[in-house]
N, C-alpha and C positions, 0 to 999 in steps of 0.2 A: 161244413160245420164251422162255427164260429165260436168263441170266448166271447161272453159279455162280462159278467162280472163274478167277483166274489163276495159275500157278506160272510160276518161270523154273528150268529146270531147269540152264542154261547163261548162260553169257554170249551176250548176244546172241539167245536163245531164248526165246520166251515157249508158256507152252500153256496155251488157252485154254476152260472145259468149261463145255458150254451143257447144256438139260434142254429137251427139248419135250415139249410132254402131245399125247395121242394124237388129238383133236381138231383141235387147229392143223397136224400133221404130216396126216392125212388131209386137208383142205383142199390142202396144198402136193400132195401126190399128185396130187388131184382136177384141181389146177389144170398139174399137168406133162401129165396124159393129157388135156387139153383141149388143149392144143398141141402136144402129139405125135401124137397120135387120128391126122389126114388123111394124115401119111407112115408111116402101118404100113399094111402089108399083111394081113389077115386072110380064106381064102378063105371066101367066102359072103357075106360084108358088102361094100358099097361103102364106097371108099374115106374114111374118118374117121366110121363109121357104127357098127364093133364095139366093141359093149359092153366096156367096166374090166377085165370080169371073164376077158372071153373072152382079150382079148390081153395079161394076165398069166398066163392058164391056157398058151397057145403059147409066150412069149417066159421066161416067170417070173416069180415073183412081185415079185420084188422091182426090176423092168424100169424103174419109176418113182422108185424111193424115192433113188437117188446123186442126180439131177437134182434131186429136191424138197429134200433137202438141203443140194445146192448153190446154190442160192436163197437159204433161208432164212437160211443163216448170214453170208452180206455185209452183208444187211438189220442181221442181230440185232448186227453189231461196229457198223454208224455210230450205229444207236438207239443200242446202251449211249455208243457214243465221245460223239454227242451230249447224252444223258442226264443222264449221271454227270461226276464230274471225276475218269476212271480214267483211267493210264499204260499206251496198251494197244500 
């Protein structure tokens, strides 16, 4: 995940645009459905046993992706706040 920019649209307001490549976002995926896996229910599988594919295929696909997102963007503001000498 990357920093692109910040604008202030307002007083008081900052907005913040990150970029992640499709690699690093797969992994956060990978790693929300390792910890969500044992409290889905999927029939035929024991409990935290169904396949990625299956319990996007029931739930949606996109069942993981707000959680892995939300993850990675807290990480990505202290990295840059510690990083850089940005006013974030």
């Amino acid at each position: 995940m990357s920093f692109k920019s910040v604008s202030e649209p307002e007083k008081n307001v900052r907005v913040l645009e990150f970029g992640c490549d499709r690699k690093t976002f797969d992994e956060a995926v990978t790693a929300v459905y390792r910890r969500k896996a044992p409290k889905l229910s999927v029939p035929g599988f024991r409990p935290g046993k169904a396949p990625q594919h299956f319990i996007e295929k029931m739930y949606g696909s996109g069942i993981f992706y707000e959680e892995a997102v939300n993850d990675m963007i807290p990480r990505e503001i202290l990295r840059q706040a510690r990083g850089e000498d940005r006013r974030i």
